[in-house]
N, C-alpha and C positions, 0 to 999 in steps of 0.2 A: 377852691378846695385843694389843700396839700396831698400832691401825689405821693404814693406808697412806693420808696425806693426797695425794689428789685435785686436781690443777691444773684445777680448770674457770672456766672465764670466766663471769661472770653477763652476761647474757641484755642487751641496752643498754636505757634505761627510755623506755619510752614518753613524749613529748613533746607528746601531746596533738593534734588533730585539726587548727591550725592549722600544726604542725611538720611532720604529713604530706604536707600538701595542699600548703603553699609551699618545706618545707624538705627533707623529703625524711630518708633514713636518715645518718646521719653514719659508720654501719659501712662497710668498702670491701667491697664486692660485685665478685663477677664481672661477665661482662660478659650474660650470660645473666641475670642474678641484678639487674643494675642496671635491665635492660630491663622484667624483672616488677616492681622496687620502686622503681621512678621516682615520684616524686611528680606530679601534672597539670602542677603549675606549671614544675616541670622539664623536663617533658617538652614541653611547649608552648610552651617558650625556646629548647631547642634543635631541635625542629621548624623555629620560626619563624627562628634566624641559619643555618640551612641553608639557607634559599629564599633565593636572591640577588633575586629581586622582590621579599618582602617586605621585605629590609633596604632596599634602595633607596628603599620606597615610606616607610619610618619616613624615614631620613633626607632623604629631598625634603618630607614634612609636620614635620620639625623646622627646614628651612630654613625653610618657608614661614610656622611658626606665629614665628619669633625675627624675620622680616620684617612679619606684619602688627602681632605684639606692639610691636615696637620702633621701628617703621619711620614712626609718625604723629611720633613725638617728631623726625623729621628734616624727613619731609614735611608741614609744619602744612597743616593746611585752614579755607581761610574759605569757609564757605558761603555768604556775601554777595558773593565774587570773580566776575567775568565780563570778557573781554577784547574784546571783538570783533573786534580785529585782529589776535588769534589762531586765530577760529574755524577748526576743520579742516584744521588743520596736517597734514601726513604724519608717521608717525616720524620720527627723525632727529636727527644734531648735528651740520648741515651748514650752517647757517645764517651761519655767519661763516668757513668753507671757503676762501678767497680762493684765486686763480690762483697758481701759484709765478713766474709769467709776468709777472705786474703787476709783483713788487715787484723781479725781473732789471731789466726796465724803466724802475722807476720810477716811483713812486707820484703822479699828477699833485691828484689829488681822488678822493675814496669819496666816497658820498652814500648811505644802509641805508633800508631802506623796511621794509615791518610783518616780515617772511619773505625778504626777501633782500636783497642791493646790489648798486649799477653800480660799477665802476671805471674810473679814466681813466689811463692810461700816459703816460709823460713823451712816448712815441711819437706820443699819438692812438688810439690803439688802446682799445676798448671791452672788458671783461669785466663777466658776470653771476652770482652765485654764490651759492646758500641754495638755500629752499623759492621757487622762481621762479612755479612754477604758483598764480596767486591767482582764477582760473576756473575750471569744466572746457573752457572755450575757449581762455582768455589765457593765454600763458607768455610771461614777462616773459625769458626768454633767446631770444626770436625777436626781435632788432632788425631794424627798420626796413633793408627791401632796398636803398635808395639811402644808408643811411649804410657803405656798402662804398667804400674809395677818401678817408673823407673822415679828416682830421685833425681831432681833437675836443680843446677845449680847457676845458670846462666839465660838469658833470652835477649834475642835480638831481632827486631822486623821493619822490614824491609816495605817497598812502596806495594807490592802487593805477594809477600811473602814473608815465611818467619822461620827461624831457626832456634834450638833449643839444644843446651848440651847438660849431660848429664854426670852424674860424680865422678863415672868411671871414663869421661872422655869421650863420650858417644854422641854425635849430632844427630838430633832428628829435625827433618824440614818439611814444610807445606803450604800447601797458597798453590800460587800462581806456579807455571814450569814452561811458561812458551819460550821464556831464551836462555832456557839450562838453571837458572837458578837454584834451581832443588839438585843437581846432579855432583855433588860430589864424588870424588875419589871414595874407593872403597879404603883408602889408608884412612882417611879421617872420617867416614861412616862411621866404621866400625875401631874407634876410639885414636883418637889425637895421638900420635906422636909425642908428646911432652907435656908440661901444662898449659891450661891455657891462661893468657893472659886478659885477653880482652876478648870479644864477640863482639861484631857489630856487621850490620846490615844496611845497606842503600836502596839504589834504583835498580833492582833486578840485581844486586850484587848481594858479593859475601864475604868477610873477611875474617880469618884467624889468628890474634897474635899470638906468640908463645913467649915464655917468658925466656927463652935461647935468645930472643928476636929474631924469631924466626915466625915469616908471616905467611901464609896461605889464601890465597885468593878466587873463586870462579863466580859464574853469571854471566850476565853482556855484555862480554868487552870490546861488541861496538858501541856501545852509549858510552860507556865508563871506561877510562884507561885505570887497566887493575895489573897491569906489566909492571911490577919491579925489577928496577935495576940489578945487576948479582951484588953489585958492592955494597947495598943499602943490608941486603939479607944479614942477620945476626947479629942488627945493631938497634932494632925498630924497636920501643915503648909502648905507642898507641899510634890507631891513624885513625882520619876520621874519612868522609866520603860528601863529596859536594853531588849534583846532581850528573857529574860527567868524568870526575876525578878524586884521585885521592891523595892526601898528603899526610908526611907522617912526622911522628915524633920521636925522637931518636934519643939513645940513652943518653949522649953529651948535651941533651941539654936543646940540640939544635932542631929546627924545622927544615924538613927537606920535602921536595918534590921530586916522590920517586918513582914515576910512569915517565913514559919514552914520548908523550907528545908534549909540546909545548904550547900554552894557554893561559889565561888571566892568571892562573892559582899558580901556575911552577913561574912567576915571578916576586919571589919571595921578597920581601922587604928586609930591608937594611935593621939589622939590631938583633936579628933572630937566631944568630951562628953559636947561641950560647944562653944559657940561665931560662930557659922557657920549662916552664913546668906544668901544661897543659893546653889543649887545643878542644875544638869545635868547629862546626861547617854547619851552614845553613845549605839550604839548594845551590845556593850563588855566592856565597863570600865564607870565609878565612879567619877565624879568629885564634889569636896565641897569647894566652896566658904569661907572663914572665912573672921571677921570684918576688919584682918591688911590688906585683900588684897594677901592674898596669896592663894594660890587652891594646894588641895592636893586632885591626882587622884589615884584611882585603879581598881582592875579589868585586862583583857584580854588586854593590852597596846601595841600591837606589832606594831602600825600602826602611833606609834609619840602621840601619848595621852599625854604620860610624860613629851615633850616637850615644855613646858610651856613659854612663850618667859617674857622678861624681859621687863618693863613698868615704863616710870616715874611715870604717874599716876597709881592711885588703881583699880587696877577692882573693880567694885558695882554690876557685874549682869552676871548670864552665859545662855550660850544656847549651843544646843547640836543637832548634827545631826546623817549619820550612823557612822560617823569613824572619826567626827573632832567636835573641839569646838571655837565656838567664845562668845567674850568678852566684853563688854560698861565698857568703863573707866570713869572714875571719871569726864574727862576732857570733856566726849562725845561722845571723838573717839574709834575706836574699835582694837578688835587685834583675830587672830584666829590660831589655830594649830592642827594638825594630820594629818592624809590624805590629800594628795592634788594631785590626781590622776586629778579632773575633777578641779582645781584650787580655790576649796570649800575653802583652808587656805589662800591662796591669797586674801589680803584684795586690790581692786583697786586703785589706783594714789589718783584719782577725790573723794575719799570717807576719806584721812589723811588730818587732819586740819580740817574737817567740822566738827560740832557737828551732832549728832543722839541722836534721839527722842527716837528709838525702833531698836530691833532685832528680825528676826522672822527666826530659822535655821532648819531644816531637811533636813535627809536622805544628797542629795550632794548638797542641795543650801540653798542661804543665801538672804533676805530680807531686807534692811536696811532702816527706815523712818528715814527720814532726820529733820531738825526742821523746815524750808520751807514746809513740808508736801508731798514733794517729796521722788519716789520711788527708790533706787539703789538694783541691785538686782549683785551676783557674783555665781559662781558656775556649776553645769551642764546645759548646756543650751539644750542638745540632741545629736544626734547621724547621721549624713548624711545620713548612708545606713541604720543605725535600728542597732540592735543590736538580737544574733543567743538566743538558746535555752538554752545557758549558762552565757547568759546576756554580750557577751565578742563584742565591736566594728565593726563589720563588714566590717568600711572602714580600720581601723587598720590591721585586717587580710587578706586584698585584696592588702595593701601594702607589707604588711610581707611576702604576700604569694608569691605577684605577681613579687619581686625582685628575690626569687628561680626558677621561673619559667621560665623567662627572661634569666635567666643563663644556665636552661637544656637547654632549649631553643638554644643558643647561643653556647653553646658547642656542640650541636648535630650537629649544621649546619654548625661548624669550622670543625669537622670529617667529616664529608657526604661530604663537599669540598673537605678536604685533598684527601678523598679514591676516589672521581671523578676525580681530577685533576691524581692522581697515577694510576689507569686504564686508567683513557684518554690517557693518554700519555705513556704509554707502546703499549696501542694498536695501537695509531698511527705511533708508532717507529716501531715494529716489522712487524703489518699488518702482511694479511695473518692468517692462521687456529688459531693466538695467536689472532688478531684482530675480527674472527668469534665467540669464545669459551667466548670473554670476552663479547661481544655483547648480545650473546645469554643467559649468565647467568644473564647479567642486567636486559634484558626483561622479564626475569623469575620470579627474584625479586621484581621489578616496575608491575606485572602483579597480584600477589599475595594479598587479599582485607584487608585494613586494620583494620575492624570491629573486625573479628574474633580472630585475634591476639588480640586486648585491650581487648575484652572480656575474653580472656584465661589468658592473663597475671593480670587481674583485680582480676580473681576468684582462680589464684593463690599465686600472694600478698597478696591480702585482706582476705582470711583466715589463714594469719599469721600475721597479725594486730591485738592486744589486740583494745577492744572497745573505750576503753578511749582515746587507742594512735590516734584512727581516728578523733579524735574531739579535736586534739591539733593542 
């Protein structure tokens, strides 16, 4: 008799301890049936996309690990940087903010100091605008109560000071006063002597030309030699002011160094006895304009000073900030170079080809009135998290830091695995007085408070840490 052949399915082949553990049955199961023969690893994936806190907490440590990973390659760190006239910035990117008000008005002069500027309206009218607070006393947006009422024609500010003069001659000043800067002579409080020519402001300095050349000096003239010579007097054009000195520009044409000390700056270069027709000063270096259109700079140059870019057209005019210098060509347009930490030499796309009216530069930003009477402004615009007591980025060094730390991080928890998984599985292999001894010395160690240990290890590190090294 022909036996009745059997439709049975065989049995699916076992896959071995790691297809269980990660993969799971490939047979479809009920749902009863899926519950009992879940694999761990299955079950612990869909455990975990069902907690909307745990996905959230994966995807905010995968933001955070592609920002510290990747985030140095954008935010370079020099751990030799320090600014000081940044220190203790607030957050922000309000630092070149300007009034909508000025520019309805009329853009008469900017003048940018380390955290904020003054502006003067074709009106008279005064505005203040950035990080203004440079104390926990001063804010540089409190003007002077009698400059209410008055028509201002001029401004000029200083590293943490500003001065203002008005139609009839009158200086008012504010900010800072620990090394005289605000203390004028009551002759030129209460209106100039002559006209003025020029206003300008430094490091705790002050300076006023007149168009006699006749120039007027106070502030700290232990930082700054602001001593004029007498034979210089009644021949001066413009000076300008480096971080310690000043050098000036004389009606013939010539650059002289007219303070009584001798320094980088009062050795004038060769060519300058004649045909200069404009000047500028970073912190550290010396730049002179002559008639052909060529600028020959000196001074402390390590920051691209020298770098003078090549131009069809002539330059006709300079300005000067802490560490770079921009240019008004013949044609309009502009050109700039030195420093370009905060993108201060970076002239914008939207600002080649247009013609410009004016330039107005310091310290790391740049001002440009357009001939529409529009304002383009390039340069520092602020700091997201502020900046420390060494004036260095704060969100810079949360990237810089936060990619090292992400890595102890991540290394500690590859070893803590390795050395869990190498106990676990000894202990469960052997069991028994090896499985009690390895148990007991985990507990012992997992029992132990972690406070005490940071604090020992803190006070044992960190007195072998140099002071400086702790603030890199």
């Amino acid at each position: 008799m022909e036996k009745k052949k059997t439709n049975t399915q065989k049995p699916p082949r076992t896959r071995g301890w790691f297809g269980r553990l990660f993969m799971g049955s490939r047979q479809e199961l009920s749902f009863l049936e899926e519950e009992q023969m879940m694999s761990p690893w299955r079950t612990t994936m869909r455990k975990f996309r069902e907690s909307k806190l745990s996905m959230t907490g994966v995807i905010v440590f995968l933001i955070m690990f592609l920002i510290m990973t990747f985030g140095p390659l954008v935010f370079v760190q020099d751990l030799s940087y320090a600014e000081p006239t940044q220190a203790n910035l607030a957050p922000g990117y309000n630092m070149m903010q300007y009034p909508s008000q000025l520019v309805k008005d009329g853009v008469q002069k900017i003048s940018a100091g380390k955290s904020y500027a003054v502006g003067v309206s074709q009106k008279g009218d005064v505005y203040t605008w950035g990080k203004t607070k440079i104390s926990a006393a001063i804010d540089m947006k409190n003007l002077p109560k009698d400059l209410k009422g008055a028509k201002i024609v001029d401004v000029a500010v200083g590293f943490d000071h500003a001065f203002v003069l008005d139609d009839n001659g009158r200086l008012y000043g504010w900010g800072s006063d620990r090394t005289n800067q605000l203390r004028v002579s009551d002759e030129l409080m209460f209106g100039v002597p002559g006209t003025v020519k020029q206003l300008v402001a430094g490091y705790q300095v002050t300076a006023v030309v007149l168009t006699d050349g006749t120039v007027y000096t106070w502030g700290n003239e232990n930082m700054t030699d602001i001593h004029i010579k007498p034979e210089y007097q009644g021949q001066i054009e413009k000076v300008t002011f480096t971080s310690d000195a000043m050098i000036a520009l004389l009606k013939d044409g010539s650059v002289k160094y007219v303070g009584i000390h001798n320094n980088i700056y009062s050795r004038i270069p060769e060519g300058l006895s004649e045909g200069v027709v404009d000047i500028a000063s970073t912190y550290t270096s010396v730049a002179a304009l002559k008639s052909d259109g060529s600028v020959v700079v000196w001074g402390n140059t390590i920051r691209g000073e020298r770098n003078i870019p090549q131009t069809d057209a002539k330059m006709v005019k300079l300005f000067a900030g802490q560490y770079h210098y921009t240019a008004l060509l013949e044609n309009g347009e502009i050109v700039a170079w030195g420093d370009n930490l905060f993108k201060q030499s970076t002239v914008p796309g939207s600002l080649k080809g247009k013609a410009v009216k004016d330039v107005y530069s310091g310290f790391f930003q740049n001002y440009v009135v357009k001939e529409d009477g529009k304002l383009s402004t390039f340069g520092l615009k602020g700091y997201i998290f502020g900046t420390d007591a060494l004036g260095r980025d704060i969100l810079n060094r949360i990237v810089n830091g936060g990619r090292m730390t992400m890595t102890v991080g991540a290394v500690a928890v590859i070893i803590s695995t390795i050395i869990g998984i190498i106990v676990g599985c000894v202990s469960g292999y052997f069991g028994g007085w090896v499985d009690l001894v390895l148990q007991r010395f985990t507990e012992v160690i997992n029992s132990l408070p972690f406070l005490p240990f940071a604090l020992l290890l803190s006070a044992i590190v960190g007195s072998r840490i140099e002071e400086t090294g702790a603030f890199c």
